[in-house]
SEMARVEX-779356 format. One record per residue (C-alpha): y negated, x, z negated; residue number from 1; chain; residue in three letters. Coordinates in nm, 4 decimals. Example, Ala and Ser with C-alpha at 12.3 -4.5 7.8 and 13.67 -1.06 7.14 Angstrom:
+----------+----------+----------+-----+------+------+
:        v :        u :        w : pos : unit : code :
+----------+----------+----------+-----+------+------+
:   0.4500 :   1.2300 :  -0.7800 :   1 :    A :  ALA :
:   0.1060 :   1.3670 :  -0.7140 :   2 :    A :  SER :
+----------+----------+----------+-----+------+------+
// end
This chain:
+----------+----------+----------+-----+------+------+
:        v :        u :        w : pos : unit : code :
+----------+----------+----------+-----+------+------+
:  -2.1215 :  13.3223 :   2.3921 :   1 :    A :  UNK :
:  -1.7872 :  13.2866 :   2.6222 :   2 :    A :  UNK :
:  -1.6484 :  13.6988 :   2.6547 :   3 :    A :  UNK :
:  -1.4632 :  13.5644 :   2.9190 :   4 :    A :  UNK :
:  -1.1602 :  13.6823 :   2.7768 :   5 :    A :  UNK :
:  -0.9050 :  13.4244 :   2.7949 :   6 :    A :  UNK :
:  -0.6189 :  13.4747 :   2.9747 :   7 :    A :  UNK :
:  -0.6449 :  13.8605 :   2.9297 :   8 :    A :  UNK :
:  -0.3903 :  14.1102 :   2.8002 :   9 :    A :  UNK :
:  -0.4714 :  14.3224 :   2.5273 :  10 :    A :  UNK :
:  -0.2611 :  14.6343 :   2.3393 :  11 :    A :  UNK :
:  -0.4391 :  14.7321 :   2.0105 :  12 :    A :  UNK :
:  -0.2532 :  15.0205 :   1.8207 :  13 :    A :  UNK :
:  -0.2766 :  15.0542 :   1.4352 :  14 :    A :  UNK :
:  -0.2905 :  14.6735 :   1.4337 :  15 :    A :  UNK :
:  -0.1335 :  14.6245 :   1.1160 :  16 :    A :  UNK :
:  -0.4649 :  14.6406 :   0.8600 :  17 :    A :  UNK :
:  -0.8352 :  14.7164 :   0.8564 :  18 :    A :  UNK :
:  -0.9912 :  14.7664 :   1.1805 :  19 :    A :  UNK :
:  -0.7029 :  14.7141 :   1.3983 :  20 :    A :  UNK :
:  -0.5808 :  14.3771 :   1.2457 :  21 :    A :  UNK :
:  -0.9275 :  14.2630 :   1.3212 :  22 :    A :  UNK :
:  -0.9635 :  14.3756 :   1.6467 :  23 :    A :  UNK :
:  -0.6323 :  14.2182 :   1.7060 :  24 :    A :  UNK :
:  -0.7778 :  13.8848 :   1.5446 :  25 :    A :  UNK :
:  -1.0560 :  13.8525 :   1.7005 :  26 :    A :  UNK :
:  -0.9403 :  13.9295 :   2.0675 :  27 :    A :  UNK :
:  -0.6778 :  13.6599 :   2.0112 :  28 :    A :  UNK :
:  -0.9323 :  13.4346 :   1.8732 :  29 :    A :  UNK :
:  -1.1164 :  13.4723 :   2.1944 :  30 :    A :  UNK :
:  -0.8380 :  13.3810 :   2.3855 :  31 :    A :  UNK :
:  -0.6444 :  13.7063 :   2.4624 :  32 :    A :  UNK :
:  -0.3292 :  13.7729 :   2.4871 :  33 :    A :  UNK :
:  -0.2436 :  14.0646 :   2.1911 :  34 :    A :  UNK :
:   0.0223 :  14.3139 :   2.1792 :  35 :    A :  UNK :
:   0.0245 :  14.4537 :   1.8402 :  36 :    A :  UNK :
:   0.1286 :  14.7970 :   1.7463 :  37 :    A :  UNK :
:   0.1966 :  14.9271 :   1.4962 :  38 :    A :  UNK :
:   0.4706 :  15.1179 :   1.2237 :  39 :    A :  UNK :
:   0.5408 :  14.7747 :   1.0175 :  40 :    A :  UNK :
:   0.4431 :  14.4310 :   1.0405 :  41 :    A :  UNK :
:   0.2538 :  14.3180 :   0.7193 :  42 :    A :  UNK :
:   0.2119 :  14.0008 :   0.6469 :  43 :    A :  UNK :
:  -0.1146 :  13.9235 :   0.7274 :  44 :    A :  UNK :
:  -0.0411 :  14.0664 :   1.0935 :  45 :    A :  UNK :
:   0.2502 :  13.8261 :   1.0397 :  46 :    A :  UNK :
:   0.0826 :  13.5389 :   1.0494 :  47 :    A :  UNK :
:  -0.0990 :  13.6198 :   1.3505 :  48 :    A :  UNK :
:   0.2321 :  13.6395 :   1.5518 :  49 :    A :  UNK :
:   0.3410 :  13.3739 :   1.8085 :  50 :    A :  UNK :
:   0.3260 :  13.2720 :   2.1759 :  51 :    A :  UNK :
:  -0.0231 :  13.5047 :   2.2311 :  52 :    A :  UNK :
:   0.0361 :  13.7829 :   1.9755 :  53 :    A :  UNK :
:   0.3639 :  14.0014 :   1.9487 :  54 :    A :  UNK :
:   0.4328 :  14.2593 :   1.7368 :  55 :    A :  UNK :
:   0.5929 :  14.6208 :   1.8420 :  56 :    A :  UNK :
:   0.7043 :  14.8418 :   1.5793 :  57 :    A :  UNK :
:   0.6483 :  15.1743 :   1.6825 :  58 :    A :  UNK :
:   0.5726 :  15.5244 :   1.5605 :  59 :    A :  UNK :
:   0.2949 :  15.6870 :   1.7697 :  60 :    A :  UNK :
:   0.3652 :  15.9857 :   1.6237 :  61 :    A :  UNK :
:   0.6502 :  15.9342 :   1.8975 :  62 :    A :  UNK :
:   0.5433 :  16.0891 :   2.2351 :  63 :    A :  UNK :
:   0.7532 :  15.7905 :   2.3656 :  64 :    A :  UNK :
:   0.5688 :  15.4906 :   2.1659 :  65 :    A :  UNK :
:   0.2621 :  15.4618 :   2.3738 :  66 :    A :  UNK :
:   0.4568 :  15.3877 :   2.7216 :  67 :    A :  UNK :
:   0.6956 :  15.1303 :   2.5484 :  68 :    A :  UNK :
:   0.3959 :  14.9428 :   2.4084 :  69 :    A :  UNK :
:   0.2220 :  14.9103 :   2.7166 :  70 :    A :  UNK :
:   0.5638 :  14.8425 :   2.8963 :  71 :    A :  UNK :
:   0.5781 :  14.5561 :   2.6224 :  72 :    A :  UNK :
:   0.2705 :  14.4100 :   2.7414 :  73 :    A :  UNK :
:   0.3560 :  14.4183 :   3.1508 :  74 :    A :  UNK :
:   0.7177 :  14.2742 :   3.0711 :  75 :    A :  UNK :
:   0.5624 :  14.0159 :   2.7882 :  76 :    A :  UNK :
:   0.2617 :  13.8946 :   2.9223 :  77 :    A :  UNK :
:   0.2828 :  14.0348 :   3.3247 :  78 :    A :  UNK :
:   0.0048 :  14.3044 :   3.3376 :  79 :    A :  UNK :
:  -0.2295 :  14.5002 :   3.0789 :  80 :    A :  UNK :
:  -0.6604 :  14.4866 :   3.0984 :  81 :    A :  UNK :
:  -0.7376 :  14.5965 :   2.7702 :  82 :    A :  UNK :
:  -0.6427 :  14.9149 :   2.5888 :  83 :    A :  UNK :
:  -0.7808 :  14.8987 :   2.2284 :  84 :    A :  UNK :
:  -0.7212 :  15.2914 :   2.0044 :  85 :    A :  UNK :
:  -0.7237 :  15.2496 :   1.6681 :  86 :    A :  UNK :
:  -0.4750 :  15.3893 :   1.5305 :  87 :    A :  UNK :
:  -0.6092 :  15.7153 :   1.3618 :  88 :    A :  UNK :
:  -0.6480 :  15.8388 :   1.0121 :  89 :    A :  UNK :
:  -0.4205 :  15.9912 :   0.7632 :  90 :    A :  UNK :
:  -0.0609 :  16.0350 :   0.9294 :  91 :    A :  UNK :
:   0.2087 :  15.9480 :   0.7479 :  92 :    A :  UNK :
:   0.2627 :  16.3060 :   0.4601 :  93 :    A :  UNK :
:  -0.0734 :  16.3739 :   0.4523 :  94 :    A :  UNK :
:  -0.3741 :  16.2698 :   0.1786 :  95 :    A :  UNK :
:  -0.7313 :  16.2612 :   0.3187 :  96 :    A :  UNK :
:  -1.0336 :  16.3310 :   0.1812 :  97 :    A :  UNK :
:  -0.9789 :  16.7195 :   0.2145 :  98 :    A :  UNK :
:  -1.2622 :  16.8968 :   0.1060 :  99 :    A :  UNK :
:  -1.2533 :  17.2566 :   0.2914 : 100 :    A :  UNK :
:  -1.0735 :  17.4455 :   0.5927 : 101 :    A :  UNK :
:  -0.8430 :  17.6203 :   0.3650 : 102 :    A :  UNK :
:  -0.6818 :  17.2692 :   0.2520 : 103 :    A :  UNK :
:  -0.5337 :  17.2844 :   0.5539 : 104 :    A :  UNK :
:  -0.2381 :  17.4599 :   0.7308 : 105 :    A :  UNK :
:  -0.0522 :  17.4751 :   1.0771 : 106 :    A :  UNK :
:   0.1182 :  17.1461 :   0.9980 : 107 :    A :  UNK :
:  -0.1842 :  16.9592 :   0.9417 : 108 :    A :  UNK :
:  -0.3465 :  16.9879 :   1.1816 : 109 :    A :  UNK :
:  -0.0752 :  16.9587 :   1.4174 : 110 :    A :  UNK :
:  -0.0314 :  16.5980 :   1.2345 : 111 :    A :  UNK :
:  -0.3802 :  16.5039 :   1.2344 : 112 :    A :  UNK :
:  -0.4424 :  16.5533 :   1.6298 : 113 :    A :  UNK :
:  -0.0737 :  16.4002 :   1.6965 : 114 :    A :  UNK :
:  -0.1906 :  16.0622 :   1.5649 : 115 :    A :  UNK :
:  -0.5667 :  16.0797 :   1.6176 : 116 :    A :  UNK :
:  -0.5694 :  16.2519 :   1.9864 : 117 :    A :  UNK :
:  -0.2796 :  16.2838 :   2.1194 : 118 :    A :  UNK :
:  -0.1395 :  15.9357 :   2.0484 : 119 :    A :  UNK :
:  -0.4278 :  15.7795 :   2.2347 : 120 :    A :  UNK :
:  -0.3736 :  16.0519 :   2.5824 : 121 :    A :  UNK :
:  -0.0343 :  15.9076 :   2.5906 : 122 :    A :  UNK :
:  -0.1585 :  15.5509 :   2.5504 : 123 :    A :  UNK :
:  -0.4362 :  15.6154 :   2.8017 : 124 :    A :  UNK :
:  -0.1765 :  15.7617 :   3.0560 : 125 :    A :  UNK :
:   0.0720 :  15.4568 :   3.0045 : 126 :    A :  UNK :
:  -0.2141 :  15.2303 :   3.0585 : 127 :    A :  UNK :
:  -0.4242 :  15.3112 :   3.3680 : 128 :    A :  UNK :
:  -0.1977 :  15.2409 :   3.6470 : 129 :    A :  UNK :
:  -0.0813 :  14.9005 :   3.5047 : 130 :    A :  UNK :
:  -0.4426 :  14.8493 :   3.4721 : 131 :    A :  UNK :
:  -0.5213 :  14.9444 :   3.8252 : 132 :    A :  UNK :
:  -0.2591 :  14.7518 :   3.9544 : 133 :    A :  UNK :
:  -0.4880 :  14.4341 :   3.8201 : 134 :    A :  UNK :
:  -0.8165 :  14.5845 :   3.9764 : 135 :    A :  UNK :
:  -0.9022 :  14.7645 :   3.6732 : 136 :    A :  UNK :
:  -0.9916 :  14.7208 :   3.2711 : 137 :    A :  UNK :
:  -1.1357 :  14.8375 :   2.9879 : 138 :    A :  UNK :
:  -1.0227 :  15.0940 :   2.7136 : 139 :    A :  UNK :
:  -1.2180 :  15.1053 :   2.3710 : 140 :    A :  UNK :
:  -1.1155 :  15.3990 :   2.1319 : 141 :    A :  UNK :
:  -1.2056 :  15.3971 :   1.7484 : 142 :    A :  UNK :
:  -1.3379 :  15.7872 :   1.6678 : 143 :    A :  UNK :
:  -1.5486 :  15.8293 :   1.3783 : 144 :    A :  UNK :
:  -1.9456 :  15.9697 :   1.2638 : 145 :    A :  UNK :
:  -1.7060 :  16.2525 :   1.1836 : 146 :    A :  UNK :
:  -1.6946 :  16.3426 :   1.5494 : 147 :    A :  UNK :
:  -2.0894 :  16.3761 :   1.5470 : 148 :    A :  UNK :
:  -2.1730 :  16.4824 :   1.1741 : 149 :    A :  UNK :
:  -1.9434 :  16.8004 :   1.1098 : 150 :    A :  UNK :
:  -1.8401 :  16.8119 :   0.7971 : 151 :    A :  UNK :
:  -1.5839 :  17.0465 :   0.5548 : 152 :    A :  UNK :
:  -1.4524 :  16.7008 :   0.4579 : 153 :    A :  UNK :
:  -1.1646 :  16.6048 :   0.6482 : 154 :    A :  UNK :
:  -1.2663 :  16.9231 :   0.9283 : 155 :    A :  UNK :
:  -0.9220 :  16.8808 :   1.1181 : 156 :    A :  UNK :
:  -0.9656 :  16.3984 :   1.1672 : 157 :    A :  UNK :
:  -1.3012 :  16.5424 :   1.2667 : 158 :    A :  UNK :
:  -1.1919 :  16.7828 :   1.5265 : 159 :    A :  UNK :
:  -0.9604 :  16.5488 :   1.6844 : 160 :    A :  UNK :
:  -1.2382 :  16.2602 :   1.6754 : 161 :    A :  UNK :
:  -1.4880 :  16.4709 :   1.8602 : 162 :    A :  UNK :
:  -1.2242 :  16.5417 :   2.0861 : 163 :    A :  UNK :
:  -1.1375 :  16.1682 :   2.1532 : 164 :    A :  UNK :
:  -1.5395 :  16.0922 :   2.1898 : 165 :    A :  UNK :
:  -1.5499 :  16.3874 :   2.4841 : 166 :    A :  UNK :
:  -1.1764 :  16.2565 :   2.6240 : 167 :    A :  UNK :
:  -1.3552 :  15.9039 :   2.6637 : 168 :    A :  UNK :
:  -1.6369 :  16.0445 :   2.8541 : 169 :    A :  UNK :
:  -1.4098 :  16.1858 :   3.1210 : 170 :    A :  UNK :
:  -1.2023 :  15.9254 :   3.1837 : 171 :    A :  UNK :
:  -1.4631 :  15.6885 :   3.2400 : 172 :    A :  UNK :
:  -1.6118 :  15.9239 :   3.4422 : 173 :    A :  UNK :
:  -1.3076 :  15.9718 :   3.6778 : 174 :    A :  UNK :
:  -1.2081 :  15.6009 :   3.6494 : 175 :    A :  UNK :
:  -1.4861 :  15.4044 :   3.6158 : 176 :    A :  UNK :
:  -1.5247 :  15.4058 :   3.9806 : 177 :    A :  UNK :
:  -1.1731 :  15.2249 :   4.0304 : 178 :    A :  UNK :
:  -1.2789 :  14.9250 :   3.7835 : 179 :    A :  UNK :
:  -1.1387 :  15.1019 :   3.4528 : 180 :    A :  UNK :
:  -1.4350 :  15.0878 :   3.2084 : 181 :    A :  UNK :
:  -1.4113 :  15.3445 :   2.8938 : 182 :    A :  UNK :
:  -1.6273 :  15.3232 :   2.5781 : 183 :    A :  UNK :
:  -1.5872 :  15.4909 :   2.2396 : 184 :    A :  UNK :
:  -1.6812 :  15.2882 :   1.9103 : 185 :    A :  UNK :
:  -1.7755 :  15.5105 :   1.5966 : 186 :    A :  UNK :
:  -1.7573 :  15.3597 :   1.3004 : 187 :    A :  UNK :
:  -1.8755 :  15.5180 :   0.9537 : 188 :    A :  UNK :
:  -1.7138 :  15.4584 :   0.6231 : 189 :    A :  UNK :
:  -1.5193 :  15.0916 :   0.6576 : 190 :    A :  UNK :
:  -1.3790 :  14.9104 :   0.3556 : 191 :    A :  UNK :
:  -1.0240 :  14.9202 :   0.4724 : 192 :    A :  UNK :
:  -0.6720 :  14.9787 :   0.2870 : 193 :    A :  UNK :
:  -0.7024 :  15.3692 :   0.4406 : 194 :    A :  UNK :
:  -0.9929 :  15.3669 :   0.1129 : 195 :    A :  UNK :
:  -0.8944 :  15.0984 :  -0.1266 : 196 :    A :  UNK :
:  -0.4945 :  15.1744 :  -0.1785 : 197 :    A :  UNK :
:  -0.3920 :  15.3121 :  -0.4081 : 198 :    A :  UNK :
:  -0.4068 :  15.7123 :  -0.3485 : 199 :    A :  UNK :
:  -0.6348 :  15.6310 :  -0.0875 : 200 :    A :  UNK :
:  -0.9604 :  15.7937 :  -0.0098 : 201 :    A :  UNK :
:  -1.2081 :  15.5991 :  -0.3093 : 202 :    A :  UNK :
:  -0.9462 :  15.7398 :  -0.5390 : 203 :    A :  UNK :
:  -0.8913 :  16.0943 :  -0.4092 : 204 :    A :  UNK :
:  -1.3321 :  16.0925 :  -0.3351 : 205 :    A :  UNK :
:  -1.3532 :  15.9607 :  -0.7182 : 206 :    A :  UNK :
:  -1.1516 :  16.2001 :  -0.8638 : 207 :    A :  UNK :
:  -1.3284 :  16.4922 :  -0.6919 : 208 :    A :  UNK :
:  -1.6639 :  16.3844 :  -0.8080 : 209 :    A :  UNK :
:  -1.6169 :  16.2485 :  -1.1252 : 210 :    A :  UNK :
:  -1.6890 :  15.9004 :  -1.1413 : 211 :    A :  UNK :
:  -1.4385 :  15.5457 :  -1.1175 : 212 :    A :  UNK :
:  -1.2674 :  15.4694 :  -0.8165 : 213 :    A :  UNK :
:  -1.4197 :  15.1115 :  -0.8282 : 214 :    A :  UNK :
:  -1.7777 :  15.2303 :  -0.8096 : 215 :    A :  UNK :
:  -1.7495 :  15.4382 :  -0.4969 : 216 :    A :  UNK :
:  -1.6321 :  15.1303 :  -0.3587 : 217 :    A :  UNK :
:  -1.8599 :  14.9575 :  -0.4987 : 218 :    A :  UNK :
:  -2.1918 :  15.1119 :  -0.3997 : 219 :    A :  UNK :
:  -2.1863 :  15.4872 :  -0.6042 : 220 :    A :  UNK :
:  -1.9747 :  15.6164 :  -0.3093 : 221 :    A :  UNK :
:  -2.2341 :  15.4594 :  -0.0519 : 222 :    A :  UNK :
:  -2.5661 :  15.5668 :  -0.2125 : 223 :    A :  UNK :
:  -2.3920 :  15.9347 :  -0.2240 : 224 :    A :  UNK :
:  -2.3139 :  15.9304 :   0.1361 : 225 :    A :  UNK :
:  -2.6498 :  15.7872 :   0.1784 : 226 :    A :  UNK :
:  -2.5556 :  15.4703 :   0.4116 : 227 :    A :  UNK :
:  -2.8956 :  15.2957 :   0.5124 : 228 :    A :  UNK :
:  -2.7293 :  14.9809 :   0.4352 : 229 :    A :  UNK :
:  -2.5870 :  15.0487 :   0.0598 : 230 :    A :  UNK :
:  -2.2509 :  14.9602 :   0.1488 : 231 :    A :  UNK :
:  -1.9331 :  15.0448 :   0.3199 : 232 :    A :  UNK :
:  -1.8835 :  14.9001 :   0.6134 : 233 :    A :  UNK :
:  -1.6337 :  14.5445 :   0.6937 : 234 :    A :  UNK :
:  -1.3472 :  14.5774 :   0.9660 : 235 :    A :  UNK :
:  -1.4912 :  14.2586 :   1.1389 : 236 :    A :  UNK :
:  -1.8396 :  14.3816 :   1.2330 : 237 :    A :  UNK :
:  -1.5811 :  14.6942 :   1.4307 : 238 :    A :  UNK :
:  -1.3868 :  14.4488 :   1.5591 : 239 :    A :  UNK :
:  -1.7109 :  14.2419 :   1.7158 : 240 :    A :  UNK :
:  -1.8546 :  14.5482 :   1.8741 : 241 :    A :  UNK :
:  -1.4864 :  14.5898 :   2.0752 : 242 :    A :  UNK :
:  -1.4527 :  14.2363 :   2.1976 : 243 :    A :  UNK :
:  -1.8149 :  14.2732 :   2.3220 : 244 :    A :  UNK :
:  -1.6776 :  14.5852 :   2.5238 : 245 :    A :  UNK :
:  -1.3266 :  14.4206 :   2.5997 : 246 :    A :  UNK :
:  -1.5436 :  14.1115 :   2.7602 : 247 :    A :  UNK :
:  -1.6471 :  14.1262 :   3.1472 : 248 :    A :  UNK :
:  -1.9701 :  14.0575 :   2.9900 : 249 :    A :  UNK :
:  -2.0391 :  14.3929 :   2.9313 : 250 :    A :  UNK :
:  -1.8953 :  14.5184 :   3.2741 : 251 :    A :  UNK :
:  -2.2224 :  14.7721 :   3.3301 : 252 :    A :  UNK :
:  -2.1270 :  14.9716 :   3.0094 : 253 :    A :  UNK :
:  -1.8918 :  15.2382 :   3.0433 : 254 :    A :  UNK :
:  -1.9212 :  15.5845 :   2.8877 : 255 :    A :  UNK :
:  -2.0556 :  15.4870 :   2.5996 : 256 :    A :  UNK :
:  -2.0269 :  15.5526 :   2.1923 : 257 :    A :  UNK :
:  -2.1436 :  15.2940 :   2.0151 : 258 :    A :  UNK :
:  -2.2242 :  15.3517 :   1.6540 : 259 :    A :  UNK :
:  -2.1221 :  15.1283 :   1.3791 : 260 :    A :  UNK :
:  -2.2283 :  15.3474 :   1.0643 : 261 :    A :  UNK :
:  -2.3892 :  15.1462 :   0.7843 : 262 :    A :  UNK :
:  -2.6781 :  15.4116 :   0.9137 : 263 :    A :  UNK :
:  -2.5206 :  15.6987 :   0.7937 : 264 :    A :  UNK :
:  -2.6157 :  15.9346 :   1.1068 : 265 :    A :  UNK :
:  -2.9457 :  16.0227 :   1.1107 : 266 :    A :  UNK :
:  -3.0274 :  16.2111 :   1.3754 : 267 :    A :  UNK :
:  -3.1673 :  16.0622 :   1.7264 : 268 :    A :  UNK :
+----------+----------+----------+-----+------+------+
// end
């Protein structure tokens, strides 16, 4: 199926690994133009780079980050119709899984909803009126089943999530009549370096619960979290869902969450 995507200018944040380096891939793929963001360029977003993908280093922990990617896009590739949050997670200082409230202080939390909410406002406000000046676009932001399944795991990423989920509701509410389409994709648990680094979140879950780090990856850590499907999700079935909702193909769907959870929400 043709998305109808070639030609179009993309910005995907957190583009470096995991979901965002295969949202980034696969818009390009489809024939978008890419501007990738994110704190370092590894190597495999490395080898993406070239006349239809560039690379901006930025901190989005910087209120100023947002605005200069999306000013990268208009003065790289003359406009902006796709606006892809990812970025999101553990910021840089702080370990996730945390198991309760009281793992948490001021400065977490101010962290956690810098880089999971407030990034993506600043992104979203950069964005719109170089989208509007093309007639309009779409925006897809990444939140989590932790938005819809509260949780004392990780309760401050969960917080800012839901808070994403709601922000995405409004703005396509307000915008969506001006050609500016915004959906929200949810993913569950993704293999992606944020759980199989080292430190990351199969060795911190491992540790808590007693077992090896390799069998929560391996299927332990999915049967406990009871995902329908027995496994952790892949970063390309995320990224397939956003070039669907990238693609004019999909131009009556706006407001939306789509859920990409290995079934691990339950409830209707």
């Amino acid at each position: 199926m043709d998305l109808q995507l070639s030609g179009r200018v993309a910005v995907v944040t957190g583009a470096s690994k995991g979901i965002g380096l295969a949202i980034a891939a696969t818009l390009r793929a489809e024939g978008a133009r890419v501007v990738a963001a994110s704190r370092k360029l590894s190597p495999e977003l490395a080898e993406l780079v070239g006349d239809d993908l560039i690379h901006v280093p930025v901190d989005l922990m910087d209120p100023d980050a947002p605005g200069s990617v999306v000013r990268a896009a208009v003065d790289t590739f003359g406009g902006l119709d796709i606006l892809v949050n990812n970025a999101g997670g553990p910021p840089p200082g702080i370990t996730m899984p945390t198991f309760s409230f009281f793992d948490l202080d001021d400065e977490n939390w101010r962290s956690v909803f810098e880089f999971n909410l407030f990034s993506t406002v600043r992104a979203v406000r950069a964005a719109i009126p170089a989208m509007l000046a093309r007639g309009g676009g779409s925006i897809i932001n990444i939140s989590s089943t932790h938005a819809r399944q509260p949780s004392a795991v990780n309760v401050d990423y969960g917080a800012a999530k839901a808070a994403m989920t709601n922000l995405g509701k409004a703005l396509s509410d307000e915008f969506g009549p001006r050609g500016i389409r915004v959906n929200t994709v949810t993913p569950g648990p993704v293999r992606t370096p944020w759980w199989t680094d080292a430190g990351g979140a199969a060795e911190v879950f491992a540790a808590k619960v007693g077992m090896e780090r390799d069998a929560v990856l391996d299927g332990t850590g999915a049967q406990m979290m009871n995902l329908t499907t027995g496994r952790l999700g892949e970063p390309q079935e995320i990224a397939d869902v956003v070039a669907l909702l990238a693609s004019p193909r999909a131009a009556s769907t706006t407001g939306a969450d789509y859920i990409v959870d290995a079934g691990l929400l339950k409830t209707v």
